[in-house]
C-alpha positions as CSV (number, residue, x, y, z in Angstrom):
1,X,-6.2,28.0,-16.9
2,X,-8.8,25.5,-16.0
3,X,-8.2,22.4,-13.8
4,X,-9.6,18.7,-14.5
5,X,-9.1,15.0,-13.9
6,X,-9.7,12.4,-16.9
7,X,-10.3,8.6,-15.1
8,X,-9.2,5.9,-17.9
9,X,-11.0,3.3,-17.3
10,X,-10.2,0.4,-19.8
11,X,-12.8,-2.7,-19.4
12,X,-10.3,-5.6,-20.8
13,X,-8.1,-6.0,-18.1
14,X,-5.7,-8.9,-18.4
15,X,-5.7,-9.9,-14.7
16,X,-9.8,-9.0,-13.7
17,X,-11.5,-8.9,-16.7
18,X,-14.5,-6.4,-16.3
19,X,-12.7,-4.3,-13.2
20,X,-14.5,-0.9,-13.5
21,X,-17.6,-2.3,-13.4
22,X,-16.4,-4.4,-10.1
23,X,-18.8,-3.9,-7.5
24,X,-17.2,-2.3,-3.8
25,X,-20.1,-2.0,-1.4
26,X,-22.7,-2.5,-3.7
27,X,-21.2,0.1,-6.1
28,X,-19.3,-0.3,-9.1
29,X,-15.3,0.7,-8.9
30,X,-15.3,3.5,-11.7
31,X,-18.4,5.2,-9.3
32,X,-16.3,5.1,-6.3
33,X,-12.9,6.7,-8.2
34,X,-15.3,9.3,-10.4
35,X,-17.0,10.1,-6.9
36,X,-13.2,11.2,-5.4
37,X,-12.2,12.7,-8.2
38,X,-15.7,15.3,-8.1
39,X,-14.5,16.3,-4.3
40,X,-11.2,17.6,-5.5
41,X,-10.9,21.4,-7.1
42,X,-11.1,20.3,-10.3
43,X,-13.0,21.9,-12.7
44,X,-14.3,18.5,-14.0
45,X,-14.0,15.1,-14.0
46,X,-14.3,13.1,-16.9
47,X,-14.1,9.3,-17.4
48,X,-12.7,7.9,-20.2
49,X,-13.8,4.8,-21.8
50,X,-13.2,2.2,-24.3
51,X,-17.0,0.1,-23.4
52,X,-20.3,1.4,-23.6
53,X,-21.7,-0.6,-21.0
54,X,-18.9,1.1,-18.8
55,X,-20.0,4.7,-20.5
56,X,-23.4,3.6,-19.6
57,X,-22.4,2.9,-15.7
58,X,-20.8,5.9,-15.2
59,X,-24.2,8.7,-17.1
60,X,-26.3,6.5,-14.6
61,X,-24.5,7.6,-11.9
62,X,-24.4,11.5,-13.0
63,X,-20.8,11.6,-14.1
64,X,-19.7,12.4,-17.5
65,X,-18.0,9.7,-20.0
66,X,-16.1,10.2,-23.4
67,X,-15.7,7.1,-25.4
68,X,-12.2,6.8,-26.5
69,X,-10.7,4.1,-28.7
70,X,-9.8,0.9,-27.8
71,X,-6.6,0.2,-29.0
72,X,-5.0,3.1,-27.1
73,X,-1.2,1.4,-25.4
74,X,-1.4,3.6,-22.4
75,X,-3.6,5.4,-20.1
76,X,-1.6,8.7,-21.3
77,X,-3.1,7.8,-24.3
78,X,-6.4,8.0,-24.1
79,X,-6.3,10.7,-21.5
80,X,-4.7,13.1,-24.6
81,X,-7.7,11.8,-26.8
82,X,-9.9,13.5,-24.0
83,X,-8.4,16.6,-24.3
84,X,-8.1,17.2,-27.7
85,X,-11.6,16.4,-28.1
86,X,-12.9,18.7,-25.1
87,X,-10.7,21.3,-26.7
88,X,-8.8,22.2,-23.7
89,X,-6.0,24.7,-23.8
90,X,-2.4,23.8,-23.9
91,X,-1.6,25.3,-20.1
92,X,-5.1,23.5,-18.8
93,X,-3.9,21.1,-16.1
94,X,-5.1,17.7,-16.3
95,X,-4.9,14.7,-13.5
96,X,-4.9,11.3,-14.6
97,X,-6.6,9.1,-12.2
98,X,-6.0,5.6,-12.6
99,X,-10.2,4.3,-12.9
100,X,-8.3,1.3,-10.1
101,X,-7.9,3.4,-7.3
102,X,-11.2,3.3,-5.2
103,X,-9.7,4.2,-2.0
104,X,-7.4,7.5,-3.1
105,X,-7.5,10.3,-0.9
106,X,-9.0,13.7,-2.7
107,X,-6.5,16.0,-1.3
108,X,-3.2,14.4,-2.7
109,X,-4.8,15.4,-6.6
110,X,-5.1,18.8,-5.0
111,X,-1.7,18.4,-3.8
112,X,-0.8,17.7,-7.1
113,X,-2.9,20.6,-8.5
114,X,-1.8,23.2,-6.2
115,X,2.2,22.2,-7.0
116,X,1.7,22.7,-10.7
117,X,-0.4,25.8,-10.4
118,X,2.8,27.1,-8.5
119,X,5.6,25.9,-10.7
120,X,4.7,26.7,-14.1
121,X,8.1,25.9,-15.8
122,X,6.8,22.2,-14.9
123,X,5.0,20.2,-17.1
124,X,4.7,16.8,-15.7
125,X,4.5,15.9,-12.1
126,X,3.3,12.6,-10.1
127,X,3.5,11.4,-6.3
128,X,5.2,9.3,-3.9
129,X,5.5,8.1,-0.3
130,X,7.8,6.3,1.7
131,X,8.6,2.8,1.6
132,X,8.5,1.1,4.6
133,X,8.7,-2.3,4.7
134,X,10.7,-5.3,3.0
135,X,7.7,-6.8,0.9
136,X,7.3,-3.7,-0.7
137,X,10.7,-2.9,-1.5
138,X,11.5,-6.8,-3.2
139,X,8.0,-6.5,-5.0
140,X,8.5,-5.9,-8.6
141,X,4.6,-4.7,-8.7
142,X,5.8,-1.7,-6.5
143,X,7.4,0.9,-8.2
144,X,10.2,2.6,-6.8
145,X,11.4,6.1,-7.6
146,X,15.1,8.2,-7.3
147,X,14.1,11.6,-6.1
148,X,17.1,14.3,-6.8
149,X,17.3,18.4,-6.0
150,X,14.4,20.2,-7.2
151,X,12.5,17.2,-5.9
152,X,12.9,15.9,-9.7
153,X,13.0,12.3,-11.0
154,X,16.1,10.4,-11.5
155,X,15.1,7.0,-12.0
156,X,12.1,4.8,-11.7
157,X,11.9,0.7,-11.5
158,X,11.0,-2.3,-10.6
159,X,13.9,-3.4,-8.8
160,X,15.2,-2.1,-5.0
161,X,17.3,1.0,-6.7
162,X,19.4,2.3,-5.7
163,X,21.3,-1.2,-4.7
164,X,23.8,-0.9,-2.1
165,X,26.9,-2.7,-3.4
166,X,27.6,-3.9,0.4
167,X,24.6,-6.2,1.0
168,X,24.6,-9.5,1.3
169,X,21.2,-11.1,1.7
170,X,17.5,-9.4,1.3
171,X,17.5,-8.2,5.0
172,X,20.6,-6.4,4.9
173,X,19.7,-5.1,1.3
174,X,16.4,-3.5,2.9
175,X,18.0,-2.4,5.8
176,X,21.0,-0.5,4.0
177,X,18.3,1.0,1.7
178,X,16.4,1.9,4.8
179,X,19.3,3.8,6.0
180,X,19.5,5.9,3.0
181,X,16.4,7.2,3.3
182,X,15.5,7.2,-0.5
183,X,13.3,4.1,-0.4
184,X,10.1,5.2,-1.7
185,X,7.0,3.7,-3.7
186,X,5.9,5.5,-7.0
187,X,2.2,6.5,-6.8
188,X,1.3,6.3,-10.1
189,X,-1.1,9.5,-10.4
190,X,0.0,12.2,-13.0
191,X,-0.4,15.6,-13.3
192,X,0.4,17.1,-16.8
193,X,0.0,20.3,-18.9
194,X,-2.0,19.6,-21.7
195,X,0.8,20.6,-23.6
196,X,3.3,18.6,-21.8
197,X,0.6,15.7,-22.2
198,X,0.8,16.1,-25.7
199,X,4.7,16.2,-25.7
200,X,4.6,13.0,-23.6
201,X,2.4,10.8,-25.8
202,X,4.4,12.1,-28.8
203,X,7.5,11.0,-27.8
204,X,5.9,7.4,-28.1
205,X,7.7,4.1,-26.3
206,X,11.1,4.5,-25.0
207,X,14.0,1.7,-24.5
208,X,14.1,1.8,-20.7
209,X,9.5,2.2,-20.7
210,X,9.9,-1.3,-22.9
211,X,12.1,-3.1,-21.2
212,X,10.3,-1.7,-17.5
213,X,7.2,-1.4,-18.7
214,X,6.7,2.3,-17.0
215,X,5.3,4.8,-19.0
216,X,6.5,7.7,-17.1
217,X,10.3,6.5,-18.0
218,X,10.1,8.0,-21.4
219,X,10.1,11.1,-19.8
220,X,13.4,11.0,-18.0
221,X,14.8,9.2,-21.2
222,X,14.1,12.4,-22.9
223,X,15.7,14.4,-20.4
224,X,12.4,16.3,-19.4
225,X,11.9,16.9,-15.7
226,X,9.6,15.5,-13.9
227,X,8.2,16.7,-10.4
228,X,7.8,14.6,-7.6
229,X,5.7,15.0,-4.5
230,X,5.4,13.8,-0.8
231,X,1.8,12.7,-0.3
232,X,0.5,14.4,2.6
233,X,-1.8,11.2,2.9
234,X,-0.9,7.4,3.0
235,X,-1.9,5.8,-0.2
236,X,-3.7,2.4,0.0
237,X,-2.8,0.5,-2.8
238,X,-5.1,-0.1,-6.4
239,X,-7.1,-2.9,-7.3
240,X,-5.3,-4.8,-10.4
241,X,-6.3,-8.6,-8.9
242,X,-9.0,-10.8,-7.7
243,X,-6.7,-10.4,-4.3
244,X,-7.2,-6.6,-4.8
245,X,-11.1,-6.4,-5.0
246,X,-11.3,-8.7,-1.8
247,X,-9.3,-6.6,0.2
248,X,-10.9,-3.1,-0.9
249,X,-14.2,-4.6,-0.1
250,X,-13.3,-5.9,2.9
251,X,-12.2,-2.3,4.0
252,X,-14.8,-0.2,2.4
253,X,-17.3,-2.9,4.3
254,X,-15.1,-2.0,7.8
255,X,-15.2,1.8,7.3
């Protein structure tokens, strides 16, 4: 059973057009995350793109790029293209590494890693952390998750979840939610069987993924389970803005 991370890293984005190829500290994004990625006990890293002049970035830099299709809907997606063309074997783990998360710390993926290695009846896991403040819970941009026995997924969303029917006003909503201790912010890294992976984009879009817009909802829609982690590292969050970029370089320039 081998072990290896697969980076998308899709050069359209919607919101900052160009975002692999943004430069943090003088160095463009997808260098930074393919950089991580080789310091974790992967096997590999691979980045896969949909641009040559991102392909072109990341051989420069020593790393090693597949060119996947363009059209691809998700992430998942073009991840699965990866391993069917590298010919990797249905119990091969694979980590998908968002190519927008410059700042991730190497030893949550071997979190990850060293979880699935362990429970072999699972076949899709991801991460989370606590949520600790009121911005984060109201932001629809963070992604909260329902953690049940077996440290499984119940639910993921958009919204505060689970809502206390008491509250009143946003304060007392966070504060009742605080005192359930289940607030917590999905970190949207995967970990996946290659055979699970293949299960997972086969399945295609669900109703609750379409109407979210969270891949990782078709999952639970299908009644698979899905492990969730702890991070045993605070996770700073991903560049996905103009607002994003300034604030990782402003860090990576303070380090």
């Amino acid at each position: 059973m081998a072990m290896h991370v697969v980076i998308p890293a899709r050069y359209a984005s919607s919101r900052l057009p160009g975002k692999p190829l943004a430069l943090i500290n003088g160095v463009p994004m997808i260098v930074h995350v393919a950089a991580l990625a080789s310091n974790t006990m992967a096997d590999d890293v691979v980045v896969a793109v949909d641009d040559q002049r991102v392909l072109d970035v990341v051989a420069d830099a020593g790393y090693q790029g597949v060119m996947t299709r363009a059209d691809h809907p998700s992430g998942s997606d073009r991840v699965m293209q990866v391993a069917d063309e590298m010919g990797w074997g249905d119990e091969d783990l694979v980590i998908n590494i968002q190519g927008d998360e410059p700042m991730l710390p190497p030893q949550i993926v071997d979190d990850l890693l060293k979880a699935m290695v362990a429970r072999a009846d699972i076949e899709m896991a991801t991460l989370s952390e606590p949520i600790t403040n009121r911005r984060d819970f109201l932001d629809p941009n963070v992604v909260k998750v329902l953690v049940g026995d077996g440290l499984r997924a119940i639910n993921f969303s958009r919204a505060p979840t689970p809502y206390p029917r008491e509250s009143i006003d946003d304060e007392e909503l966070f504060d009742a939610f605080m005192q359930s201790d289940v607030a917590r912010r999905h970190i949207g890294i995967y970990g996946f069987r290659v055979a699970g992976l293949r299960t997972f984009v086969n399945l295609g879009e669900s109703r609750l993924e379409r109407i979210e817009k969270l891949e990782q909802l078709r999952w639970i829609e299908a009644g698979r389970d899905l492990l969730v982690l702890d991070v045993s590292q605070s996770v700073p969050g991903g560049v996905d803005t103009p607002e994003d970029l300034a604030r990782v370089q402003k860090e990576f320039v303070s380090r």
